[in-house]
N, C-alpha and C positions, 0 to 999 in steps of 0.2 A: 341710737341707744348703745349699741357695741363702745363705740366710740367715746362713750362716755363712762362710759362700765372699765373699760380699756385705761383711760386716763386717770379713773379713780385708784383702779388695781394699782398703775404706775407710782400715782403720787405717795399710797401708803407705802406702798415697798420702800421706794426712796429717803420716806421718812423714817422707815421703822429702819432699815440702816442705817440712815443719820442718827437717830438717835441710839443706838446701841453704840458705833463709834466711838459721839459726844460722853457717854455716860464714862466710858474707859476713859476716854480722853482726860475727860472731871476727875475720874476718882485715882487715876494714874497723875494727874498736875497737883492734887490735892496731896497725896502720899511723899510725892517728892517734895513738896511742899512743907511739910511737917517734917521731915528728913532734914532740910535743910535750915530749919528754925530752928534743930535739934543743936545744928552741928555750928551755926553762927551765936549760940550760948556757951558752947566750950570757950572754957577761958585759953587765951593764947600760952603755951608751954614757955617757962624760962628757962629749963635747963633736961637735959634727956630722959628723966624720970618722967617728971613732968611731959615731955614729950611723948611717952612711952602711952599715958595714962588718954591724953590727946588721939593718940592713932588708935588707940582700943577704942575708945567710945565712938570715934568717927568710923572707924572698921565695922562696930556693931549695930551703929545706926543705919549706915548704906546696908548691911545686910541682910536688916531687916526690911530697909526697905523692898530689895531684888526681893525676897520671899515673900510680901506682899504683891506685890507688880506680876511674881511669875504665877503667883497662886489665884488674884482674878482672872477672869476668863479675859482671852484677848478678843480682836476681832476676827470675823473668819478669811479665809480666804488668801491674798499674796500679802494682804495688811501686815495681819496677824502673823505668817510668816516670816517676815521683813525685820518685824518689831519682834520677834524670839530669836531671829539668826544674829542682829546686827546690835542689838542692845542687849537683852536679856542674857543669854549665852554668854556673850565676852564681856558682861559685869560680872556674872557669878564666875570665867576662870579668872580674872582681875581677882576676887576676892581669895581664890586661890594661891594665887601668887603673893597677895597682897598677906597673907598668912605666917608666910616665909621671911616678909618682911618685916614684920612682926617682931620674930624670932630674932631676927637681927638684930633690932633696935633694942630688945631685950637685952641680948647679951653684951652688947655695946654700952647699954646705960648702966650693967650692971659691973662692966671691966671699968668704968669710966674713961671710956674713949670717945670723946666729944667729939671727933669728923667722922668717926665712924658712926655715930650716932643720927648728927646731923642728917647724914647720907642717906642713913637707911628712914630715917621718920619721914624724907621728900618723900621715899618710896613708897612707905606705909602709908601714909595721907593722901597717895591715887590710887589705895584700895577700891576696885569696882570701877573703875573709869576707862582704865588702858582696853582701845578696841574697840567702844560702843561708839558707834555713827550717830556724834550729837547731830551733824545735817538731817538725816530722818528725823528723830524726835523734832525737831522743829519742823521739819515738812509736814508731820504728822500733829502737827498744834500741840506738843508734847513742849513747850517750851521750857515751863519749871522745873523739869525733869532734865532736858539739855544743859541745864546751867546747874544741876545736881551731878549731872555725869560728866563734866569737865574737869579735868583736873585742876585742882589750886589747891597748895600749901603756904598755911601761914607761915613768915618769915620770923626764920629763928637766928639769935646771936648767941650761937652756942664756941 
């Protein structure tokens, strides 16, 4: 009877930590999911204005993503840890930095210095990426997310 009372205790636990993982997992693959359907709608930029307009909205859609992501609850434990040191954290100072880049592109589109322009939209368009360990998110079945957090700039002839 132990024995069996034992193995039941077992099995619910394992499951109810499976599935609280799975549910982050879903609504954290989902989120980046929508994030990136956002950002594969922006029309490709033809000139640094244009570009300007590109890194703002992809700036603001990663960041809303990160403030979804950091605002459901994680999981507990070394998980949850892992996934706020190694992603979370160094997307929001990515988005930091990614700010400044910003500004850059700004004043470049606005001097009309097209390599300087160029230069800085590469930068502004890996808003949120520099730093996050896509290997975990995919270790972590995070994979629509890893391929959110990776950097890629669309190619410009400016």
């Amino acid at each position: 009877m132990r024995r069996i009372l034992a193995a039941g205790l077992l099995a619910f636990t394992v499951t109810g930590c499976s599935s609280g993982g799975s549910g982050y997992v879903s609504r954290s693959n989902h989120t980046c999911a929508e994030t990136r359907k956002t950002i594969g709608q922006l029309k490709p930029p033809a000139d640094p204005k244009a570009g300007l307009a590109y890194a703002l909205d992809r700036y603001v859609a990663v960041e809303k993503a990160v403030s979804t992501l950091t605002d459901s609850s994680l999981p507990g434990g070394p998980t949850g840890r892992d996934l706020r040191d190694r992603w979370l954290r160094p997307a929001r100072a990515s988005l930091k930095t990614g700010n400044a880049d910003l500004k850059q592109l700004r004043d470049a589109a606005r001097d009309g210095d097209r390599s300087a322009a160029s230069s800085a939209f590469t930068a502004a368009s890996a808003a949120g990426t520099a730093g996050v360990d896509t290997d975990l998110l995919r270790a972590r079945s995070l994979t629509t997310c890893a391929e959110l957090f990776t950097p890629s700039t669309p190619a410009v002839d400016w």
